[in-house]
N, C-alpha and C positions, 0 to 999 in steps of 0.2 A: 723636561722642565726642571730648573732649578731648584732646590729644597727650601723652604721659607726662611732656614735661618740663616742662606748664602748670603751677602751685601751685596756679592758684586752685580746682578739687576739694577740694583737699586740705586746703584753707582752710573752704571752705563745709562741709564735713560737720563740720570739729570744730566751729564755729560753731552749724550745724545741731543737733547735740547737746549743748551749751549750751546753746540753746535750748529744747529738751526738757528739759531738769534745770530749769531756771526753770520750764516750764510744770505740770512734777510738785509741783516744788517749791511754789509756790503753792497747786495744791489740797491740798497735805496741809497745811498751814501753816492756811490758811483753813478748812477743815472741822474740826480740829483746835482751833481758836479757838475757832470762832461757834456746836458745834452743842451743843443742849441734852443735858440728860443722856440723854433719850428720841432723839433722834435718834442717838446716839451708840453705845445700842442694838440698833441694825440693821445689818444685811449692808452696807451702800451706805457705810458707817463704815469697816469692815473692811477693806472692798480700796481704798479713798481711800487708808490708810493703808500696806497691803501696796503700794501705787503710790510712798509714800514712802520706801519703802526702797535707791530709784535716786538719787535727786537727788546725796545727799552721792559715792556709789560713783562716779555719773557726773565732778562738778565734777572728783573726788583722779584719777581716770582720765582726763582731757581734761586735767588739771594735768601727768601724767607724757606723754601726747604732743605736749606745747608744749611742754615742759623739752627732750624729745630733736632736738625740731625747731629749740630754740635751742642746743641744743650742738653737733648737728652743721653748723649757719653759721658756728658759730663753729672748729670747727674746718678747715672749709673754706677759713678766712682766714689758717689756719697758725697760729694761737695757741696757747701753749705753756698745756700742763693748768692751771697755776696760774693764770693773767691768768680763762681759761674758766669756770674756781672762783669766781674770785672774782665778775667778772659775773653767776654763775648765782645763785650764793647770796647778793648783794646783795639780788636782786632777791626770791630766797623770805626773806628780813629784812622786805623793804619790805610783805611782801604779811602777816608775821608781824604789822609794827607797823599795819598796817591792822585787823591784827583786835584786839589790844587799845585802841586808839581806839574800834573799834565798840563794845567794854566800854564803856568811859568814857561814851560818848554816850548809850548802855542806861542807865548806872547814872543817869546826870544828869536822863536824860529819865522816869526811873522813880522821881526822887525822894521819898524819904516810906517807901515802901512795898517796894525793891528792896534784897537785904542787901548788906554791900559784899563778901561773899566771892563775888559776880556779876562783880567786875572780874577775879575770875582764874578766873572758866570756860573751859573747854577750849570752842570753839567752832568752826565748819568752817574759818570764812581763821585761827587760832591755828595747824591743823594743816595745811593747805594751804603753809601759810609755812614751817612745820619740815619738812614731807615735801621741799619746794624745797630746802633745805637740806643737807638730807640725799643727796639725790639727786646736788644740787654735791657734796659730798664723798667718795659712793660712785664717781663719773665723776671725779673727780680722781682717785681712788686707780688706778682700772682705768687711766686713758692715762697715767696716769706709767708703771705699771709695763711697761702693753704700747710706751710709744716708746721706751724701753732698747735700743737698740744694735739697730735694725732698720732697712732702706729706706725711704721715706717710702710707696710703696708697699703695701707689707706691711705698715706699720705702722697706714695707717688700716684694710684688712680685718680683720687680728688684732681691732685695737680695736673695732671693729664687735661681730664676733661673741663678744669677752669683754661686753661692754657690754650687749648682749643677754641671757647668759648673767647676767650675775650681776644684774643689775634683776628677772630671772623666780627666779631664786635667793632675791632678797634679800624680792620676795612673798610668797613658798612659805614663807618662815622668817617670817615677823609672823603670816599666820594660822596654824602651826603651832604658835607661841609665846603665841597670845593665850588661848586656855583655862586656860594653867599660870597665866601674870602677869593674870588676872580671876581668880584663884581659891588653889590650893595655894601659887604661888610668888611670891605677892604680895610687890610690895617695900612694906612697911607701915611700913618701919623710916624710908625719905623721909618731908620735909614734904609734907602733900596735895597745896600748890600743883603739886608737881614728880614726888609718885607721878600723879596725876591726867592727867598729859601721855602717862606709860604707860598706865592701864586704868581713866581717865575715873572714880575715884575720890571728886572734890572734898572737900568737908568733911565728906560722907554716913558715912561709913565702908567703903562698901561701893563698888564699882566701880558708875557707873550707864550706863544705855544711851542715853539720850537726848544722851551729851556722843560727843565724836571725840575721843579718844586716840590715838597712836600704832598700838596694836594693838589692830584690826586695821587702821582706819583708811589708816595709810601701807600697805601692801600693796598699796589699790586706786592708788596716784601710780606706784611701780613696776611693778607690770603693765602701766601706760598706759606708762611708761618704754621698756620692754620691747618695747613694740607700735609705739615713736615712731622709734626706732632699727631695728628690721625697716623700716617703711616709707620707711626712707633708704636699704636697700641695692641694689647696682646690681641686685639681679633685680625689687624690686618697684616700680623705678621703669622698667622697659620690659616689665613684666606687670602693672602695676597692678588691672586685675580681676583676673585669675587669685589674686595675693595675697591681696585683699581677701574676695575668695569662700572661699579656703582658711580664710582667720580668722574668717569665720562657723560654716565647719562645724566648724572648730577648737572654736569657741564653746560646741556644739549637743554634743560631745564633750564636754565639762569641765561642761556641766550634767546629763548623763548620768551621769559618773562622778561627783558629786556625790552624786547620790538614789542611786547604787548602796552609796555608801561609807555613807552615813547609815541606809540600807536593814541593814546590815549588822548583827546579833545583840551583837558583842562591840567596845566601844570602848574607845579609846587613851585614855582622862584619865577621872581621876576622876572630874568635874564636867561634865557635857555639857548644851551651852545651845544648840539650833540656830538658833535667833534670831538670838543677840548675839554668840558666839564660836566657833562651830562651823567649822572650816575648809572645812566640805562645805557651809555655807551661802556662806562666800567661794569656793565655786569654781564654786558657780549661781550668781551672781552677775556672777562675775567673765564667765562662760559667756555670761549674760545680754548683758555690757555687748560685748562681743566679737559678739556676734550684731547688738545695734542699730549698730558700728560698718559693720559691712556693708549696715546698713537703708541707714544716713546717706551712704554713700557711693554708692551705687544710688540713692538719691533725687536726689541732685546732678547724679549723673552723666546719669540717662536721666529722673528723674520730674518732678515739679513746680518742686524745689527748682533748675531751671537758670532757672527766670524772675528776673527783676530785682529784686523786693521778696518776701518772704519772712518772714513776721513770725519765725518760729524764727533764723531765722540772724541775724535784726535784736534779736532778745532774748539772742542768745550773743555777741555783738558788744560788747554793754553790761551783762553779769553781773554784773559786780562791786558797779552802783550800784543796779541793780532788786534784788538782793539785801540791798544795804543799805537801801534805802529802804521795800520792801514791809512787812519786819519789824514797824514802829512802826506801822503801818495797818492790821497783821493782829492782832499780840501787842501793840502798845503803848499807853497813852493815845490814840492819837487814832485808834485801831479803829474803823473803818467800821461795823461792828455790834458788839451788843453781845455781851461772852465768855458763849460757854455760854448763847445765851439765845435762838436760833431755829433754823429746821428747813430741811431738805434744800436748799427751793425758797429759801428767803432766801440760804440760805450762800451756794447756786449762784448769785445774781444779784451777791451781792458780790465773791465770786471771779471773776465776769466784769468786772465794774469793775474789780478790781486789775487783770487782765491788762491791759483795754485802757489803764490809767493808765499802767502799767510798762513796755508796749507803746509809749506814747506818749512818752516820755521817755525810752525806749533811741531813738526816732526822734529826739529832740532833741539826745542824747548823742551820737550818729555822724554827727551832719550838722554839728553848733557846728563845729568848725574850718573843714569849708569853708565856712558860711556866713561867717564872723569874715575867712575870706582875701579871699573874694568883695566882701564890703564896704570891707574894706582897698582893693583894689583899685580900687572904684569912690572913694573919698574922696583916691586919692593925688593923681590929676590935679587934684583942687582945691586939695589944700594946698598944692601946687606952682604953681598961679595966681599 
């Protein structure tokens, strides 16, 4: 077993599931695509799909324990809350204008026949970039007000345990909030572009489900917030299993009370969607994702996942561009098969060719710098002849 104050664990499972969210990601994308209407008809459709309902929850959830794993180095460096703000939410801007470029290159590459109201869909890296954002400015608020006239000491425990507190806070209030803002308390009275970033609205009139909104969306970057900042404090860095096992059964607890609450005769909102805005579907969920972090971290620590190559932890490593790129091979013009027009066995052969493509190109994406230094290397001693 690794020593508690190695990273690389702690590296490898968010990696590791990363990795998973691609790989879900893919088959729902691709089955989703290619299968005819009759294929699309059967059970084998069904739970491809119910499989899709992780990817996005995963990415916003591995987004909030990167966020906390880079605030708290950064406040380890003694950096005063605002410098820390601004670092953090530069970087959810960068990942914001990432996503409207992915628009732009959609709409370009979809010329003809894509509307231009597709440049402003609400889309995963749109809302990954605001939850970033967001999360900078919630973690600003919390270490200004807890470094007020306290020891340095004190001051990062306090902030610790506010930090915690108000990220699982600030969850609890998007899924408790998203039923009213889908539905009764809709802000109708915004332009689409800007209700849409609330309850995924667009130009439909109606909230749809296939976009990421705010709510519920950001819930799942705070919960991971919440879980990224536990795993920085000093008990779960010299009981690192102990913690990790605790936030599976934690997990295994909150999808329990999930099916209890939804189980329940008489409900709080008008309008109950357990699908799309249910907060008992966000706390299976959330239940869910809480449990595969205890998978990810027991796989690293004792299972396979300690050997050297690792296609999952080699596809989390490289998300960003296998994400971008799968898209237009799966949905776009140059779709590997054709939409809606073959069956189980074809999907499946094509989905195994995305992987091992996406596969083969997160290997090319994590190795180019050192192969770029390696050659460097080997051409200095001649240009210097």
């Amino acid at each position: 077993m690794v020593a508690p104050g190695n990273p690389k664990p702690r590296l490898a499972y968010i990696d590791w599931m990363r990795g998973l969210a691609c790989v879900l990601m893919f088959q729902t994308h691709c089955y989703d695509s290619w299968l005819s209407g009759t294929a699309r008809q059967r059970r084998f459709f069904m739970y491809s799909q119910l499989g899709g309902t992780f990817p996005a929850p995963l990415f916003l959830f591995l987004a909030g324990i990167s966020f906390a794993l880079t605030t708290e180095k950064l406040r380890r460096k003694n950096l005063p809350p605002a410098q820390i703000a601004r670092t953090t939410i530069r970087r959810g801007a960068e990942i914001f204008g990432f996503g409207l470029l992915f628009r732009v290159q959609e709409y370009v590459l979809a010329w003809g026949w894509s509307p231009k109201t597709d440049l402003l869909r609400v889309d995963i890296l749109n809302t990954i970039g605001i939850s970033m954002m967001l999360m900078g400015l919630v973690c600003w608020l919390v270490l200004s007000i807890c470094g007020a006239g306290a020891p340095a000491r004190e001051k990062r425990g306090d902030a610790s345990i506010a930090l915690i507190a108000t990220a699982a806070a600030t969850a609890l209030l998007i899924s408790l909030l998203t039923p009213l803002l889908w539905t009764t308390w809709r802000p109708d009275w915004l332009p689409w572009p800007i209700e849409s970033y609330i309850n995924g609205v667009h130009n439909l009139g109606t909230p749809q489900s296939w976009l990421f909104p705010i709510f519920p969306w950001t819930g799942f970057a705070f919960a991971g917030l919440a879980i990224g900042f536990l795993l920085q404090t000093s008990v779960a860095r010299t009981r690192q299993a102990t913690v990790f096992f605790s936030i599976g059964i934690g997990g295994l607890l909150l999808v329990e009370l999930g099916r209890w609450l939804d189980a329940q005769p008489r409900q709080l909102y008008p309008v109950y969607d357990f699908w799309h805005t249910s907060p008992n579907f966000f706390l299976i969920r959330l239940g869910l994702l809480l449990v595969i972090v205890t998978a990810s971290y027991a796989w690293c620590i004792w299972g396979l996942g300690e050997w050297k190559f690792t296609p999952l932890i080699l596809l989390g490593q490289a998300s960003l561009i296998v994400y971008w790129v799968h898209i237009e091979f799966v949905y776009g013009r140059l779709s590997v098969l054709p939409k809606h027009g073959v069956g189980i066995g074809a999907a499946s052969a094509g989905l195994a060719a995305i992987t091992l493509a996406m596969l083969g190109l997160a290997f090319i994406r994590t190795h180019a710098k050192g192969w770029m230094k390696r050659r460097s290397a080997q051409l200095q001693p001649k240009l210097s002849q």
